[in-house]
N, CA and C atoms as an extended XYZ file, in Angstrom:
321
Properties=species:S:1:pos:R:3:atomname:S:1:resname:S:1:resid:I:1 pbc="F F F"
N       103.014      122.977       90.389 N   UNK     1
C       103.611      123.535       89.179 CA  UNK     1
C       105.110      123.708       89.404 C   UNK     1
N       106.031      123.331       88.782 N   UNK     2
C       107.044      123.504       88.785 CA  UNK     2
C       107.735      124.919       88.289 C   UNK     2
N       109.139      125.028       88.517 N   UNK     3
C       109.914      126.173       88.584 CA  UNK     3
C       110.928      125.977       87.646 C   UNK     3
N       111.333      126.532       86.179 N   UNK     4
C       111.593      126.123       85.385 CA  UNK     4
C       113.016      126.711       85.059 C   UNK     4
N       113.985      126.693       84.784 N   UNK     5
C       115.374      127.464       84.609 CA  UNK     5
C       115.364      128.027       82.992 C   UNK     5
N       115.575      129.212       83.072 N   UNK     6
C       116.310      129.871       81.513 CA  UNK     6
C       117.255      130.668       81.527 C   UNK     6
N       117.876      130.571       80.567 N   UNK     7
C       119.143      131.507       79.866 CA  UNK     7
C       118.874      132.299       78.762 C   UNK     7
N       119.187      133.316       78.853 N   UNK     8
C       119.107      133.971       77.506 CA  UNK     8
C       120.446      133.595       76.807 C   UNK     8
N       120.004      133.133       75.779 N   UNK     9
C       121.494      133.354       74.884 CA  UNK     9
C       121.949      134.518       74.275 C   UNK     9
N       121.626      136.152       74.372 N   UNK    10
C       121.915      136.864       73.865 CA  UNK    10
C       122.792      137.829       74.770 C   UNK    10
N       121.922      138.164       76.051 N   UNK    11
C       122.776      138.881       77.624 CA  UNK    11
C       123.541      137.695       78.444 C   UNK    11
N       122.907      136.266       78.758 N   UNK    12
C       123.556      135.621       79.114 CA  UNK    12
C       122.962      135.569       80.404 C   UNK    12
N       121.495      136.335       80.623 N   UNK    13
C       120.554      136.678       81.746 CA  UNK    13
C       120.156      135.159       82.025 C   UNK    13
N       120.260      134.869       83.661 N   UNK    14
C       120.070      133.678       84.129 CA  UNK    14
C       118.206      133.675       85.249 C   UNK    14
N       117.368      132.521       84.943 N   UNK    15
C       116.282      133.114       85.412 CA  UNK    15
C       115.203      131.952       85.939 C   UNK    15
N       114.560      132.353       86.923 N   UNK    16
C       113.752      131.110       87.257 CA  UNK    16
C       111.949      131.365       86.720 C   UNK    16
N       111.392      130.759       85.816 N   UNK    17
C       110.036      131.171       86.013 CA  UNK    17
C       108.875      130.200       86.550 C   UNK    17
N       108.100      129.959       87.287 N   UNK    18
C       106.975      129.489       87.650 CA  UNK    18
C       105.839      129.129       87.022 C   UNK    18
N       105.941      127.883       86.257 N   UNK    19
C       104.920      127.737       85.389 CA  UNK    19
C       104.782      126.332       85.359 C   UNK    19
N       103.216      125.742       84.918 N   UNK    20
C       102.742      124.292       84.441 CA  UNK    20
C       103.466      124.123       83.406 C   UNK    20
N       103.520      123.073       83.521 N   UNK    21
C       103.904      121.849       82.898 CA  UNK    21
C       103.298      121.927       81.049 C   UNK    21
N       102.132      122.083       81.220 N   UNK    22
C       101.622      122.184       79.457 CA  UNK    22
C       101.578      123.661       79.380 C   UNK    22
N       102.032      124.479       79.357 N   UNK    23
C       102.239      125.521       79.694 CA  UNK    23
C       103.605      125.773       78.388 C   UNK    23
N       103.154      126.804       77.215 N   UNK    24
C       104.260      126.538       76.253 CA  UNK    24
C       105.762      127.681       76.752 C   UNK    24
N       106.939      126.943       76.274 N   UNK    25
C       108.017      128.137       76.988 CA  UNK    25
C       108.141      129.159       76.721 C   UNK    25
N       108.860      130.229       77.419 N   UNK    26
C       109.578      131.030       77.275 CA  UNK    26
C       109.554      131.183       76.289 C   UNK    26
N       110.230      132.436       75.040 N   UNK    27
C       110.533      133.055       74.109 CA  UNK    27
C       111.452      133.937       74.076 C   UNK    27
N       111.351      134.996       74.930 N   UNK    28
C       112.039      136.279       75.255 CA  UNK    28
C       112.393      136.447       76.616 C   UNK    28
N       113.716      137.110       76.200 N   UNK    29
C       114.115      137.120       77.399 CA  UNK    29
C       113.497      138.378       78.278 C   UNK    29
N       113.254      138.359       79.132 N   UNK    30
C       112.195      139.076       80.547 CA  UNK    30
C       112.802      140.924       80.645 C   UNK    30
N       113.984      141.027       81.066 N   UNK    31
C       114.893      142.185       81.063 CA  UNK    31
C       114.653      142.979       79.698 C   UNK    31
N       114.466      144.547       80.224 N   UNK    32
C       113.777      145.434       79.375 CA  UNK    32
C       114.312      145.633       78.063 C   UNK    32
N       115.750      145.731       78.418 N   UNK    33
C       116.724      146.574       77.098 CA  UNK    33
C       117.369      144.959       76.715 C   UNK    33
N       116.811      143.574       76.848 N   UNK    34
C       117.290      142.812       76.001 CA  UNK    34
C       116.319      142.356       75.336 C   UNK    34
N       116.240      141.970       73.816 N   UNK    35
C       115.526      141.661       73.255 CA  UNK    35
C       115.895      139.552       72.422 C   UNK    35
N       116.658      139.189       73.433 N   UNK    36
C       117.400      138.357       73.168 CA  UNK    36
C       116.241      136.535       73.402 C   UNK    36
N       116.537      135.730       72.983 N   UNK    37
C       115.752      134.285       72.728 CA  UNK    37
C       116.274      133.718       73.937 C   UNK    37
N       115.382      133.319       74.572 N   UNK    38
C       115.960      132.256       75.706 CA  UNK    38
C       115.603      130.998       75.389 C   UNK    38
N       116.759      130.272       76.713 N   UNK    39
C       116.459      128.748       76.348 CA  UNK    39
C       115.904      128.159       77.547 C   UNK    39
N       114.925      127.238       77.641 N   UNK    40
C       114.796      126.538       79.153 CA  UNK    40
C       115.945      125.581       79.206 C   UNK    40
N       116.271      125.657       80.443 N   UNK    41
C       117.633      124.593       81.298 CA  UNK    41
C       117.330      123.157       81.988 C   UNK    41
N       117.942      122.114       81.478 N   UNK    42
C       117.499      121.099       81.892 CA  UNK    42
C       117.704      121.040       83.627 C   UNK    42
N       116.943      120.551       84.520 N   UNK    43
C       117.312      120.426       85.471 CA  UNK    43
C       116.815      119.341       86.256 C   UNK    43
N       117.509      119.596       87.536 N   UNK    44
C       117.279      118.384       88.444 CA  UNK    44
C       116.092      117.716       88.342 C   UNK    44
N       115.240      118.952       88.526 N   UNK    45
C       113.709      118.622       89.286 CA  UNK    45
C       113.758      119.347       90.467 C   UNK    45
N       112.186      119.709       90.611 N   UNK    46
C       112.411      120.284       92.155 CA  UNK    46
C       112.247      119.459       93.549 C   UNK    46
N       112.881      119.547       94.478 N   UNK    47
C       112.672      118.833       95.895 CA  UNK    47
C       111.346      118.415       96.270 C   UNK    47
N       111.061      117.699       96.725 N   UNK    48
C       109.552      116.983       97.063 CA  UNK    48
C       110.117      117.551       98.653 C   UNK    48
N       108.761      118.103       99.253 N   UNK    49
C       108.408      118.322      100.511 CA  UNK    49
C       107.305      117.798      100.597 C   UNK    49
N       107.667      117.076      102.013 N   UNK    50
C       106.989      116.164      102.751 CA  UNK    50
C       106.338      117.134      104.241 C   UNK    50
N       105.187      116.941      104.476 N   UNK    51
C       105.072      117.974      105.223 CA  UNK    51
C       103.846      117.104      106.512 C   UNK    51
N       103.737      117.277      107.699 N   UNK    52
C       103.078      116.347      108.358 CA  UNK    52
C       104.496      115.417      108.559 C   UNK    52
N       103.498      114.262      110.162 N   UNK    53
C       104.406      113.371      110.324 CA  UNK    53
C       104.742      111.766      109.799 C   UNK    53
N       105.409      111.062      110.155 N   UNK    54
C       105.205      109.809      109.385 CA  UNK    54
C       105.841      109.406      108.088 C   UNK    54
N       106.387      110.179      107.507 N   UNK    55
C       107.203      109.826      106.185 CA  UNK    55
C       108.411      109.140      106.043 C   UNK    55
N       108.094      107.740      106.048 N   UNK    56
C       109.148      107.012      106.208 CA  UNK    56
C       109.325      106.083      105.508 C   UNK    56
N       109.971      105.393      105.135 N   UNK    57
C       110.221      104.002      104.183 CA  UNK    57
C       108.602      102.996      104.260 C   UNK    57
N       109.125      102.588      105.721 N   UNK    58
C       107.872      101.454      106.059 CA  UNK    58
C       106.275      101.730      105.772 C   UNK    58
N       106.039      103.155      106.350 N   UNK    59
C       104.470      103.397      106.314 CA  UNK    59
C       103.878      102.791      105.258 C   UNK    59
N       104.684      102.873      103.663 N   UNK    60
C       103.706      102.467      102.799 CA  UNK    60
C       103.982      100.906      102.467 C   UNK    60
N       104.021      100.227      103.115 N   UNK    61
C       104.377       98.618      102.907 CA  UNK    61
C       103.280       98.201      102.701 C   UNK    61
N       102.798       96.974      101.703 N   UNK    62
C       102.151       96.225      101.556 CA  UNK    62
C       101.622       95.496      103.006 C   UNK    62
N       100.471       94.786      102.731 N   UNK    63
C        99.550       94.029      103.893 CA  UNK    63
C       100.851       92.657      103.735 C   UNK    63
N       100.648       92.048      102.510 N   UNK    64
C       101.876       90.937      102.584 CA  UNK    64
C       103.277       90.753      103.528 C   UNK    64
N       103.818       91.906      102.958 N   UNK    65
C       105.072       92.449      102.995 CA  UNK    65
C       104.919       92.539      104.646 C   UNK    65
N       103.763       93.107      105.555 N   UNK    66
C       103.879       93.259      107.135 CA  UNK    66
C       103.521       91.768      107.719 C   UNK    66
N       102.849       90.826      107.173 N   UNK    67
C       102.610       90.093      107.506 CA  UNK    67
C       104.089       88.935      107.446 C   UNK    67
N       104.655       89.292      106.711 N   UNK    68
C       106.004       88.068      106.194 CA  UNK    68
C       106.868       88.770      107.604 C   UNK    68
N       106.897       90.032      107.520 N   UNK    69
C       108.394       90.554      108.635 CA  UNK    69
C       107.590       90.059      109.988 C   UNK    69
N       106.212       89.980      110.451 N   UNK    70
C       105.944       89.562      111.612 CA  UNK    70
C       106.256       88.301      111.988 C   UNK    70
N       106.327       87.780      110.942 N   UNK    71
C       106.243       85.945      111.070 CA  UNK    71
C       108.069       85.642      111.501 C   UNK    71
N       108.050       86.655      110.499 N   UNK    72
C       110.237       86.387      110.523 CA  UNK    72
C       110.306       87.182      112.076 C   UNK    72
N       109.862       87.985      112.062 N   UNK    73
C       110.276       88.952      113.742 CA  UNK    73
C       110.021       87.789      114.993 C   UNK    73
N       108.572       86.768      114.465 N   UNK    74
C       108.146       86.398      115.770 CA  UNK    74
C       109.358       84.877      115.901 C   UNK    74
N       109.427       84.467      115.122 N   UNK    75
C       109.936       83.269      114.579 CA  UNK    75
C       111.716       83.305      115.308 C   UNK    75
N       112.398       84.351      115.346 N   UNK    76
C       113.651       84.817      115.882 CA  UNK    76
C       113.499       85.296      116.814 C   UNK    76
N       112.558       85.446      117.794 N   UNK    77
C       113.046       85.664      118.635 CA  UNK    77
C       113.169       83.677      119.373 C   UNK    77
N       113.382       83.660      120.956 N   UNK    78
C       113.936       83.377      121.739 CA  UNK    78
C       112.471       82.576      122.522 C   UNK    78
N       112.140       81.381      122.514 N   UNK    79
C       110.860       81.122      123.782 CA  UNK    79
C       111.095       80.159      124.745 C   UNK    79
N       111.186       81.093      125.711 N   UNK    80
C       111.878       80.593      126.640 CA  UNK    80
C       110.656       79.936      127.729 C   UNK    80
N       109.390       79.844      127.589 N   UNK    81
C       108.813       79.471      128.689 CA  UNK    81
C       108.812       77.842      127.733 C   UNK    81
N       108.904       77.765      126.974 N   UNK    82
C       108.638       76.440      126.478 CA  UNK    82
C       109.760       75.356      126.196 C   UNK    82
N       111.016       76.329      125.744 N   UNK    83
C       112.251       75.583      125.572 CA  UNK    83
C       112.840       75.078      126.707 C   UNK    83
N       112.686       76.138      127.712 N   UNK    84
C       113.234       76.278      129.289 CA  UNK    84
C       112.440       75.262      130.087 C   UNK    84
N       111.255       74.952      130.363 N   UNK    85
C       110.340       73.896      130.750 CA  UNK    85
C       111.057       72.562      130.212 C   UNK    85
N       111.195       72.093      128.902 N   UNK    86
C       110.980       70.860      128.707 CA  UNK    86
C       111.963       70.352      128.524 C   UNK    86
N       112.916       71.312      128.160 N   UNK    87
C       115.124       70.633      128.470 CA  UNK    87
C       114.718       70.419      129.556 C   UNK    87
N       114.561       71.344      130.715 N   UNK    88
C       115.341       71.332      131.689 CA  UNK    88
C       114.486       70.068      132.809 C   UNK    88
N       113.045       70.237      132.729 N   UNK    89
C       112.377       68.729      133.165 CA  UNK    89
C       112.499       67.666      132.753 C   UNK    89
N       112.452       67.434      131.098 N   UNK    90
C       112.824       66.226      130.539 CA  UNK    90
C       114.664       65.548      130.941 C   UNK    90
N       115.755       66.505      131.040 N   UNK    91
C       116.764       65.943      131.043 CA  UNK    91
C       116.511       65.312      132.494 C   UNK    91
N       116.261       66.167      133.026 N   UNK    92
C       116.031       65.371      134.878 CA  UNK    92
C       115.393       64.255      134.964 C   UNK    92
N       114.647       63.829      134.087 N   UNK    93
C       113.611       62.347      134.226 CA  UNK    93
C       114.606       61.498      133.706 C   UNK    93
N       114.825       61.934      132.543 N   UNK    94
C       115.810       60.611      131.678 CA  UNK    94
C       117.033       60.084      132.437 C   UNK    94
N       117.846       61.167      132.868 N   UNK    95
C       119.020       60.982      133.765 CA  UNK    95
C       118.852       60.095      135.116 C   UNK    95
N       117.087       60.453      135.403 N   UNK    96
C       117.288       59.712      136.919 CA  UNK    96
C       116.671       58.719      136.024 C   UNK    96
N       116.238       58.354      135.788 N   UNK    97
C       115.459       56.722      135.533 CA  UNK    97
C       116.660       56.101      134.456 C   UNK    97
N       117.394       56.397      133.365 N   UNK    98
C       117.822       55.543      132.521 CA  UNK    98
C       119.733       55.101      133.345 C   UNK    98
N       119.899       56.482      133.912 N   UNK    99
C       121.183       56.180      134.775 CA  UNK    99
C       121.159       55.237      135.571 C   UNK    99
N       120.236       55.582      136.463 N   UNK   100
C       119.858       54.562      137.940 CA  UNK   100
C       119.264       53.349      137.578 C   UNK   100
N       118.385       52.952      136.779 N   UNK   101
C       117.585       51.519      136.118 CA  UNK   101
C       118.748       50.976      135.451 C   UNK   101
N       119.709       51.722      134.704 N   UNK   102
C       120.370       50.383      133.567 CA  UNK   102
C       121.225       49.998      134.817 C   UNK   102
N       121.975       50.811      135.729 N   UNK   103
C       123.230       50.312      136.405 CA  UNK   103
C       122.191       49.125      137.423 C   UNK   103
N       121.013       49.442      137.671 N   UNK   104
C       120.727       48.323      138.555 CA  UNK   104
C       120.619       47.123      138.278 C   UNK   104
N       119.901       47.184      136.869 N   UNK   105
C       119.227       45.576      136.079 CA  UNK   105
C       120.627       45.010      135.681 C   UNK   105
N       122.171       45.903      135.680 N   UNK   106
C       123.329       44.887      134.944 CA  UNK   106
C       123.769       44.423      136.365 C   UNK   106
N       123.710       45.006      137.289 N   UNK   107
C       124.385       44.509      138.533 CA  UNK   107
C       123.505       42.768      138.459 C   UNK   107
């Protein structure tokens, strides 16, 4: 239930009351010796408290949405047992056989 702001327009009495939502307003102002009409005050809204742990942007992400950032997370990184293996063996084969074979067969 929210916490609702009024003014009297007659004292100028400023006031918070505690009430639902279908709940009809105010009328009078609260203070004994005024007999004055109040108004409810537009306001912010009240603060959302979050209470417990975990409240964060991500927690509520879609199944999609975790599945796309894994693919992009796995995809950037770096794989090095596979990139590192086959430069670095393959350049060594080509270099010795195509260096050493062409200079021999032109001699």
């Amino acid at each position: 239930m929210p916490t609702y702001d009024y003014v009297c327009e007659k004292c100028g009495h400023r006031f918070e009351f505690f009430q639902g939502m279908n709940d009809e307003k105010l009328k009078d102002c609260p203070k004994e010796d005024c007999d004055g009409a109040v108004k409810r005050l537009l306001g912010t809204g009240a603060g959302i408290i979050f209470k417990g742990g975990g409240f964060y942007e991500t927690d509520y992400r879609s199944e999609s949405y975790k599945r796309g950032a894994k693919k992009e997370s796995e995809a950037s990184k770096p794989k090095e047992s596979k990139s590192g293996d086959s430069s670095g063996s393959g350049s060594k084969a080509d270099t010795g056989a195509s260096g050493g074979g062409g200079a021999a067969k032109d001699e």
